[in-house]
C-alpha positions as CSV (number, residue, x, y, z in Angstrom):
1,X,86.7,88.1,76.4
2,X,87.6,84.6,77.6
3,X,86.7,82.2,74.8
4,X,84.3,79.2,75.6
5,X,85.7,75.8,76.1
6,X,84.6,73.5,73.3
7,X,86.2,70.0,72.1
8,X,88.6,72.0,70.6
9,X,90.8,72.4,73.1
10,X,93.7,69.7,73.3
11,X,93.5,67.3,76.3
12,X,97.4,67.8,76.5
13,X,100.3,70.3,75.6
14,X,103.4,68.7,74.8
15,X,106.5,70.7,74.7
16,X,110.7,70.5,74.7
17,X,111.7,67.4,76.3
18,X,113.8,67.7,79.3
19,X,117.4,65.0,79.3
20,X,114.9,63.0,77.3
21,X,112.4,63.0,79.1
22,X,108.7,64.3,77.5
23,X,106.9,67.8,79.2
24,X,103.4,67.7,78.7
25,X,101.0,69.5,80.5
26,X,97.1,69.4,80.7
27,X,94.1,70.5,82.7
28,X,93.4,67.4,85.1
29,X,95.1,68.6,88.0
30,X,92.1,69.3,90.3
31,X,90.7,72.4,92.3
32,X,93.5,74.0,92.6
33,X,94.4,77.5,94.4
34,X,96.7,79.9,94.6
35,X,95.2,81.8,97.4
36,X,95.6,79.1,100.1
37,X,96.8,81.4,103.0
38,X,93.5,82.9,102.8
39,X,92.1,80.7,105.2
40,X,94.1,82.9,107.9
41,X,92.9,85.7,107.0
42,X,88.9,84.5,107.1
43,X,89.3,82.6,110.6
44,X,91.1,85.8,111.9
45,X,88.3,88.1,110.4
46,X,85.3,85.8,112.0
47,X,87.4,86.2,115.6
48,X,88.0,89.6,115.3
49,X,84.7,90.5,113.7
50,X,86.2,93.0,111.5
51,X,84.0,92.6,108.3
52,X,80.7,92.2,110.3
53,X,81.4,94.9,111.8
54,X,82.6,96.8,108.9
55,X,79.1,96.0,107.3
56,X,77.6,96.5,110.2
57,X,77.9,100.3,108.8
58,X,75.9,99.3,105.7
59,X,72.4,99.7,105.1
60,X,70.8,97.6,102.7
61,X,67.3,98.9,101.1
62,X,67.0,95.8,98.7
63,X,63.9,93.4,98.7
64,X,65.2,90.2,101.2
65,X,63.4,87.9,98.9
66,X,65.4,89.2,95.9
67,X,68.6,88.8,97.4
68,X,71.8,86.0,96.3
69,X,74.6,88.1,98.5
70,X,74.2,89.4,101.4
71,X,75.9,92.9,102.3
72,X,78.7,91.1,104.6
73,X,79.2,88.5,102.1
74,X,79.9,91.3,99.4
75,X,82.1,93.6,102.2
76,X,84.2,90.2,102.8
77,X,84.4,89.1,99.3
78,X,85.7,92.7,98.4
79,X,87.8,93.3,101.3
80,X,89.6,89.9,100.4
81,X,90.5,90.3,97.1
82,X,92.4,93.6,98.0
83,X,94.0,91.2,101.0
84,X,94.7,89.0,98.3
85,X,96.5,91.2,96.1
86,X,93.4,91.9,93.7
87,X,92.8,95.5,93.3
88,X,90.1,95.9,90.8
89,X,86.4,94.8,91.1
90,X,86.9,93.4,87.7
91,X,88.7,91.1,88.7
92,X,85.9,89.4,90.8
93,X,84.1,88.0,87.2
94,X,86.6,85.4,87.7
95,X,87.5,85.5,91.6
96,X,82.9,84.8,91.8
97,X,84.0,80.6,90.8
98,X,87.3,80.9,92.9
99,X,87.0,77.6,95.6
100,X,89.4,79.5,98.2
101,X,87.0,82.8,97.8
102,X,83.9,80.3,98.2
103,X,85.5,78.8,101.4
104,X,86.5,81.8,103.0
105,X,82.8,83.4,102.5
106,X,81.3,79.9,103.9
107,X,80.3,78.1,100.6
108,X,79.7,75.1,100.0
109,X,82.3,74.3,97.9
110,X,81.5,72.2,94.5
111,X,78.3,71.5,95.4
112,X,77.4,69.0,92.6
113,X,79.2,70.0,89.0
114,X,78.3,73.5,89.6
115,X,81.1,75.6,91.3
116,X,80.8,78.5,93.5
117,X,79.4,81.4,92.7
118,X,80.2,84.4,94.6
119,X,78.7,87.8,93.6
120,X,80.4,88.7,90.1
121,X,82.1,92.8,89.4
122,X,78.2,94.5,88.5
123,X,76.8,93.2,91.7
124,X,80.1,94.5,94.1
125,X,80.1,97.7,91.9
126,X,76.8,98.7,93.4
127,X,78.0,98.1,97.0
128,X,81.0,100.5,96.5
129,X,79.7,103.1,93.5
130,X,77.8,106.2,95.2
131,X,76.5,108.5,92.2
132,X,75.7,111.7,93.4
133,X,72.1,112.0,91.3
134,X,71.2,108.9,93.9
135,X,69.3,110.6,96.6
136,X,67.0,107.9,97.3
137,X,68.4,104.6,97.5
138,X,64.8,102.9,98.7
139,X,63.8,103.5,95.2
140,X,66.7,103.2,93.3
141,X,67.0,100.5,90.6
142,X,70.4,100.1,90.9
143,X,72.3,101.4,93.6
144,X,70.3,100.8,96.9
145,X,73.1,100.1,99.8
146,X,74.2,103.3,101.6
147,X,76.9,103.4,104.5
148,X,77.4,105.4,107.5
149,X,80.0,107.6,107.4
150,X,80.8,108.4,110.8
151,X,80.1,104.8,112.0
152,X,82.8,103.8,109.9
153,X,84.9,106.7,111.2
154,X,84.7,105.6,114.8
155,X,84.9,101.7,113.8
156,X,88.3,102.5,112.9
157,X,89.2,104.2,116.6
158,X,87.4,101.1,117.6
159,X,89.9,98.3,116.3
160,X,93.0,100.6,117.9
161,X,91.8,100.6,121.2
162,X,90.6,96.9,121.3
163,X,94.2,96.2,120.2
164,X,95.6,96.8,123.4
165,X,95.3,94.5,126.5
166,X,95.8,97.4,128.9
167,X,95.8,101.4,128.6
168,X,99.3,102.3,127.5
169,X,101.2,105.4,129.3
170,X,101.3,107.5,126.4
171,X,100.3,106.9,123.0
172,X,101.4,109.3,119.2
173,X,99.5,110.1,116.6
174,X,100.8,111.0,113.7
175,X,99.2,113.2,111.0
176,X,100.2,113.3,107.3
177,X,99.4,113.6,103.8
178,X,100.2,112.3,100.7
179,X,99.2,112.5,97.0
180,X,96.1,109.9,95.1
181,X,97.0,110.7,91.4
182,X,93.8,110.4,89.5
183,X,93.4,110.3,85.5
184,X,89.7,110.5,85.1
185,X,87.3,113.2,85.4
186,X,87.0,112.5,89.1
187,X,84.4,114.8,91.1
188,X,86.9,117.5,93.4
189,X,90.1,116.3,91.8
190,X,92.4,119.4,91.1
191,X,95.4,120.1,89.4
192,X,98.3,120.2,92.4
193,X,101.4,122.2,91.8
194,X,103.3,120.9,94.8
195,X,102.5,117.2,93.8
196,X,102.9,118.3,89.8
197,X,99.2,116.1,88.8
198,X,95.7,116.1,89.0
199,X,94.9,114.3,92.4
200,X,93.4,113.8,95.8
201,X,95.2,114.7,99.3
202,X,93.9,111.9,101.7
203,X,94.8,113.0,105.2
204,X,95.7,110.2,107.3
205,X,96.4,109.5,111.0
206,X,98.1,106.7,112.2
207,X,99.2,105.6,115.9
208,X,102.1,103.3,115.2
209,X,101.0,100.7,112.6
210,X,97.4,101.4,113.5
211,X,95.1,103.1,111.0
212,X,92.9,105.8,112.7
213,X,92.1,108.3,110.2
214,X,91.8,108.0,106.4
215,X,90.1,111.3,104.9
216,X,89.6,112.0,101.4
217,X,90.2,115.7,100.4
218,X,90.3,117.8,97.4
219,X,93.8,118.6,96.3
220,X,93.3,122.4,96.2
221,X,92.8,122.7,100.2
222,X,95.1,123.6,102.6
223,X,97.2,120.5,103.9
224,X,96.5,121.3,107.5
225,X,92.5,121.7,106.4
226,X,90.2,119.2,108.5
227,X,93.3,117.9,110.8
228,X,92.0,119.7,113.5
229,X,88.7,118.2,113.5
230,X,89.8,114.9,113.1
231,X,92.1,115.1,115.9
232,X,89.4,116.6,118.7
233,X,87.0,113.5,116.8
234,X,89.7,110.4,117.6
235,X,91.3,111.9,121.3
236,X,87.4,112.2,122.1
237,X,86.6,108.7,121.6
238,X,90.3,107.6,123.2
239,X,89.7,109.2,125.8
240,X,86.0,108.5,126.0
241,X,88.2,104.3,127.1
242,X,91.3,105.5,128.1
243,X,90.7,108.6,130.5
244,X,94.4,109.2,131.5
245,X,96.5,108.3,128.6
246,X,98.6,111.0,127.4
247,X,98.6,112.2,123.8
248,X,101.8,113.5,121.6
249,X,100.3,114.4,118.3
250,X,103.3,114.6,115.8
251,X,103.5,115.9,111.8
252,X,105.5,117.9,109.6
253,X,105.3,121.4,109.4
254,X,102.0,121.8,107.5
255,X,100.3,121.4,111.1
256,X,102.8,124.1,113.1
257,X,99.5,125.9,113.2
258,X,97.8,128.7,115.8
259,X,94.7,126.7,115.8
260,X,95.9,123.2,116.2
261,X,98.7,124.2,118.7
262,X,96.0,126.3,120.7
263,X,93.7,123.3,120.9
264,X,96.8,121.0,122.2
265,X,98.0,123.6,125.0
266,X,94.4,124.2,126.6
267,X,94.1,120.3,127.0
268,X,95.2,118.2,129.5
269,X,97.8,115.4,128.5
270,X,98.1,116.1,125.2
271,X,101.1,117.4,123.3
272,X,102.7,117.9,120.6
273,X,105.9,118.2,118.3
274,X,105.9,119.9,114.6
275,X,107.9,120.7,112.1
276,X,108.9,124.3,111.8
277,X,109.7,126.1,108.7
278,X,112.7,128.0,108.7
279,X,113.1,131.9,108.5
280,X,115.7,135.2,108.8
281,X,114.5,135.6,112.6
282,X,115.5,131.4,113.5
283,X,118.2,131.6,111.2
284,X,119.9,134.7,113.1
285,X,118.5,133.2,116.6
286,X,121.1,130.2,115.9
287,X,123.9,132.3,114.5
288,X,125.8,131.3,117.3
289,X,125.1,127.8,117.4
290,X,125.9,127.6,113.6
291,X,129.5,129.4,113.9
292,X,129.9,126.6,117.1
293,X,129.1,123.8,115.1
294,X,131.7,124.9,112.2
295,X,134.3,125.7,114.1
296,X,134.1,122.0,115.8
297,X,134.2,120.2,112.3
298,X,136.5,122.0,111.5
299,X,138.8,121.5,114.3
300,X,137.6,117.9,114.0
301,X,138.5,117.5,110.6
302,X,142.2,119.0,111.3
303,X,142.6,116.4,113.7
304,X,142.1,113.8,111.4
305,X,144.3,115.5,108.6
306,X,147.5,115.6,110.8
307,X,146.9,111.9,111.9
308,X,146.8,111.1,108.3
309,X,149.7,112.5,107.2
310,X,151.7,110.5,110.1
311,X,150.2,107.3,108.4
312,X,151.0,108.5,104.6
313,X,154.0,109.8,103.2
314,X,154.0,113.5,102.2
315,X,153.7,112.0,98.0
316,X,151.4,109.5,98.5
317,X,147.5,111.2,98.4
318,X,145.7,109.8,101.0
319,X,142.2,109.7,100.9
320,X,139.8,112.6,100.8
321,X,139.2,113.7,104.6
322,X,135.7,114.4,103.6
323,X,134.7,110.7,103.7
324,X,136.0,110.1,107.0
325,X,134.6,113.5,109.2
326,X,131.3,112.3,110.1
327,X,129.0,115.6,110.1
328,X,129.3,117.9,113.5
329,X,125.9,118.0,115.0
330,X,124.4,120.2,117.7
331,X,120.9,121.0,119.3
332,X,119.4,124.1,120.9
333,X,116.0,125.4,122.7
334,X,115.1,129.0,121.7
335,X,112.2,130.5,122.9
336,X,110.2,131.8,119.7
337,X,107.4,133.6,119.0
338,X,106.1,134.8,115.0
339,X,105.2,138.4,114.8
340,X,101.4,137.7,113.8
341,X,100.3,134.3,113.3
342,X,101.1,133.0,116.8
343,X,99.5,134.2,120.5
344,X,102.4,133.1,122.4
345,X,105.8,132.1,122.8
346,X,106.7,128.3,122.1
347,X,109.8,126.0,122.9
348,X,111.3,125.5,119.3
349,X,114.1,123.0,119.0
350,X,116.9,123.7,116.3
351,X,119.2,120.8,114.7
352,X,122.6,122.2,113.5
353,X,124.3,120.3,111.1
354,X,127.9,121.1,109.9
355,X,129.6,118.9,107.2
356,X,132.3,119.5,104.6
357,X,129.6,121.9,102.0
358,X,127.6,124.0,104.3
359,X,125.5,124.5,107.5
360,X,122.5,122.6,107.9
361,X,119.8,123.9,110.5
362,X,116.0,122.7,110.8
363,X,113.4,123.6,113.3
364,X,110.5,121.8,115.4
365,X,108.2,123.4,117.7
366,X,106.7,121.7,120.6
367,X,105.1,122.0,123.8
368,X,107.3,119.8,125.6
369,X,109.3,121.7,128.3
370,X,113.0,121.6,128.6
371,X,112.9,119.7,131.6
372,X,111.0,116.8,130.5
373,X,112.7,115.9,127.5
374,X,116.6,118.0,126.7
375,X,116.6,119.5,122.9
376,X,118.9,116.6,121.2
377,X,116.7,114.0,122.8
378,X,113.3,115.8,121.5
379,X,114.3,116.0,118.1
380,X,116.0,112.7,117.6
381,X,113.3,110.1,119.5
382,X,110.1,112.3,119.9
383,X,110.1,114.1,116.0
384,X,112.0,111.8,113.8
385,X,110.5,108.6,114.2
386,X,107.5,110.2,112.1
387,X,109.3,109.1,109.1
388,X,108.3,105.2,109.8
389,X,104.9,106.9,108.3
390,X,105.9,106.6,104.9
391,X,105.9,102.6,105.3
392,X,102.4,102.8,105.6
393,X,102.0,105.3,102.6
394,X,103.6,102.6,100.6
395,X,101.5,99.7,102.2
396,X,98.0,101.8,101.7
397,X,98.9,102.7,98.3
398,X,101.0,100.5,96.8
399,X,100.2,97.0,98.1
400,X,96.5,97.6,99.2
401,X,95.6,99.9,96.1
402,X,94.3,102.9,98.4
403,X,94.4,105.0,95.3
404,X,92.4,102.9,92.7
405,X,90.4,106.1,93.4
406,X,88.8,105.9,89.9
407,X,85.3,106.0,90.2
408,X,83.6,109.3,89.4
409,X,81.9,110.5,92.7
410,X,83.7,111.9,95.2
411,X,82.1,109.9,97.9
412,X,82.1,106.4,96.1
413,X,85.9,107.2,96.0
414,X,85.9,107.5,100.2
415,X,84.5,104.4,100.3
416,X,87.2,102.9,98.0
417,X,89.8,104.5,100.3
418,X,87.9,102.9,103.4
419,X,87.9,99.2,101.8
420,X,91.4,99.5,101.4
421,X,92.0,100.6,104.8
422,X,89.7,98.3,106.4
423,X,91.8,95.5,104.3
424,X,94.9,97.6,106.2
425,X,93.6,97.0,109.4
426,X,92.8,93.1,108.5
427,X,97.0,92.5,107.6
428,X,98.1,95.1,110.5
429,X,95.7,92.6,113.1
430,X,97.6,89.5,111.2
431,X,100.9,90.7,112.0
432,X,100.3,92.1,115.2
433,X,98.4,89.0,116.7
434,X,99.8,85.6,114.3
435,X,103.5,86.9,113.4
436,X,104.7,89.0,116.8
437,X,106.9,85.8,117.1
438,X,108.1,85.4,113.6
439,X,110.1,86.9,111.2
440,X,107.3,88.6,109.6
441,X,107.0,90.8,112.6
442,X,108.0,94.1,110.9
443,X,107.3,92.8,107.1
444,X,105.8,95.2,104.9
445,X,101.6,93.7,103.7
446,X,103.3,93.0,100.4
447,X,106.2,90.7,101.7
448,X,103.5,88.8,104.3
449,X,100.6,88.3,101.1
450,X,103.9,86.9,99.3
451,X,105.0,84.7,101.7
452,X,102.2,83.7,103.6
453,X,98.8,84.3,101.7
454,X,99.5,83.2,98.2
455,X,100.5,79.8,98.8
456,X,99.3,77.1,95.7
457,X,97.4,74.8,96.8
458,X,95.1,71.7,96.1
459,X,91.7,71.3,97.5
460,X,89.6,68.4,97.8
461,X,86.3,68.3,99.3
462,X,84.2,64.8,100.5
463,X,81.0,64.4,102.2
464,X,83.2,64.6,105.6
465,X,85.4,67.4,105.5
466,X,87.8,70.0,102.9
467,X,91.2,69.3,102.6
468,X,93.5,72.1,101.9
469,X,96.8,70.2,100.4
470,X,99.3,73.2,100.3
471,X,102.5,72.4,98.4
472,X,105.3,70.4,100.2
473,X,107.9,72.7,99.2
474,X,107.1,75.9,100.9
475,X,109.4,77.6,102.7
476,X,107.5,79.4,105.0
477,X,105.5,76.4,106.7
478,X,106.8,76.8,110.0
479,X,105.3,80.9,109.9
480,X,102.4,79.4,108.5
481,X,101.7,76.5,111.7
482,X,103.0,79.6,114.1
483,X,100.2,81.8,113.3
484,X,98.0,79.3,113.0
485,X,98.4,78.4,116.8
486,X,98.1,81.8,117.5
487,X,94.8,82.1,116.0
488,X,93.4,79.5,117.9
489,X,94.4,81.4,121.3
490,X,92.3,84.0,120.1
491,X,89.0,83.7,122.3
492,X,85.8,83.3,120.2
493,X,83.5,86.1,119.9
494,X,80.6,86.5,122.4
């Protein structure tokens, strides 16, 4: 608990002198911030109309003569603390008399001796926690805002498609899932062998560095569970805008599945490329293609062995021919078809790897004939770019706390997983729209909050206007007046 100020605090702090010269430090510096970059981020927002629109999905049963915060002001607040780097809602009891957080939100600023007061960690607690006895929020004491589900579902859809100028040719959507450790008594949290904890398995889909689809699940379902849903949900409302735009749905091979290949083949324009698990029946398929692929590293690395020992003389030991024989690599179409589980034969491409141990071979299956795209080509530009995926595992979780999943209800914890990925969307629409010309193109949310957003600052306010004095010495203040003229080429809304 943060002690209250009384005369007893010393006006200065003196400490080691520096080449004889005194340090002393004190509290007289001003309004100062740390979160000056902010101001991109809340001018961007009220362009793009993200939050409004995010709490536009909000319905709010509380008496209108009662209410301090409004249910966009508490969306925005929250949703730009994670932005900022501030994961939990506790931290808001502090954030509430932040100047920067009072600016962006559209407070007046200082008004009198008083400062701001945005809505403290109780109030946003009641925007985000769902319990599960709550049936009836009109008559609730305490919990009386409820959300949309499937509004905010299709909001996301929403944001890709108005990302884009003009239709594209083709667009891939990637499905994956990854693990949400949890360490409470969470409501559907199970025990996960494959992930070794007790967790959540939040299916995701993603279209480059666009968020479609973020689905909280149980742990003890099948990873391919709901993925067929979700996919017939988003390509509906795609193609509800962009009628002729083909589809390549991509993911490991969790999704090589009867039902969610079915579905792809008896549409038009959408395909797709999976992983495929490996078996005796692929395995002896390749045989050929395996025995092929050693005999040329081997002949390969013979090569290299004689030119060596031209270079070397027969005592000297050369180095190990290993390092130098690059792995021998081949690619083959087989037509495939399970015993049981699938209702047709399928194209399945197989990678052959030889190096200096062993014999590498892995699978995808796809609907993609042979004539549109050759095997080598398949595998190595349609299936393996998936991997980029992880980067957004990493910014979800890691820099915009997408698993601080640690409230008790199951659904409260969807909503947590939506704020974070709405405060995904916010940095992805940043990046894409105020750094496409900088260096901070392809940065990661973490390195662009770093470089860009947390920048000190000093404010002053006057009867005429705000000045934001952000320190002389950053290094990033021609990114900084780059995206700012960016932002004002953004047309207004309405």
């Amino acid at each position: 608990m943060t002690p209250p100020l009384t005369d007893c605090i010393p006006k200065q702090f003196k400490f080691k002198p520096v080449k004889s010269r005194q340090v002393i430090a004190d509290f007289q510096g001003g309004t100062v911030t740390s979160d000056a970059g902010l101001t991109l981020i809340a001018d961007l927002d009220r362009k793009l109309q993200i939050t409004s629109r995010f709490a536009a999905c909000f319905t709010d049963y509380r008496q209108a003569n009662r209410i301090d915060h409004s249910v966009e002001s508490l969306v925005a607040q929250r949703l730009y603390g994670l932005v900022q780097g501030y994961e939990d809602v506790n931290d808001h009891e502090q954030l509430r008399h932040d100047p920067m957080f009072g600016l962006a939100l559209g407070k007046i600023i200082g008004e009198g001796r008083q400062p701001v007061v945005l809505a403290g960690k109780s109030t946003l607690n009641r925007l985000e926690h769902c319990p599960e006895t709550v049936t009836n929020r009109v008559e609730s004491r305490y919990h009386r805002i409820g959300h949309n589900a499937s509004a905010i579902e299709k909001l996301f859809v929403e944001w890709f498609l108005e990302s884009y100028n003009q239709p594209p040719k083709e667009i891939i959507l990637d499905l994956d899932v990854t693990d949400d450790q949890v360490h409470g008594e969470q409501e559907k949290a199970f025990f996960n062998t494959y992930y070794n904890g007790f967790c959540y398995a939040p299916l995701y889909i993603f279209c480059g560095k666009h968020l479609l689809v973020a689905k909280l699940r149980p742990s003890n379902v099948d990873p391919a569970d709901g993925a067929l849903e979700e996919l017939k949900r988003v390509i509906k409302q795609i193609r509800s805008r962009w009628s002729n735009v083909g589809v390549l749905v991509r993911g490991d091979s969790a999704y090589a599945r009867e039902e969610i290949m079915e579905w792809c083949e008896s549409q038009v324009g959408v395909d797709y490329v999976f992983g495929l698990s490996k078996n005796n029946r692929l395995m002896q398929m390749t045989m050929e293609t395996q025995k092929k692929a050693r005999a040329s590293y081997e002949h390969h690395k013979q090569r290299v062995e004689s030119f060596l020992e031209t270079l070397f003389n027969p005592e000297t030991k050369f180095p190990e021919v290993e390092n130098l024989v690059s792995p021998y690599v081949l690619y083959r179409s087989i037509n495939y078809q399970t015993q049981k589980s699938w209702s047709r034969p399928r194209r399945v491409v197989a990678k052959v790897e030889s190096n200096h141990t062993d014999v590498k071979v892995r699978f995808v299956v796809t609907s993609i004939s042979t004539k549109k795209v050759p095997p080598g080509e398949l595998y190595r530009q349609k299936y393996c770019p998936r991997g980029e995926m992880e980067n957004r595992f990493k910014e979800q979780q890691l820099e915009l706390f997408s698993d601080r999943t640690s409230t008790h209800s199951f659904e409260g914890n969807q909503l947590r997983l939506w704020f974070s990925s709405v405060a995904y969307v916010l940095m992805n629409a940043l990046r894409g729209r105020c750094l496409a010309a900088t260096d901070l193109r392809s940065a990661q949310v973490g390195t662009i909050r770093t470089k860009l957003l947390k920048l000190g600052a000093r404010l002053r306010v006057s009867v005429r206007r705000v000045l934001i004095s952000i320190s002389s010495g950053c290094p990033y203040k021609d990114i900084f007046a780059t995206a700012h003229r960016c932002l004002q080429l953004l047309p207004h809304p309405g």
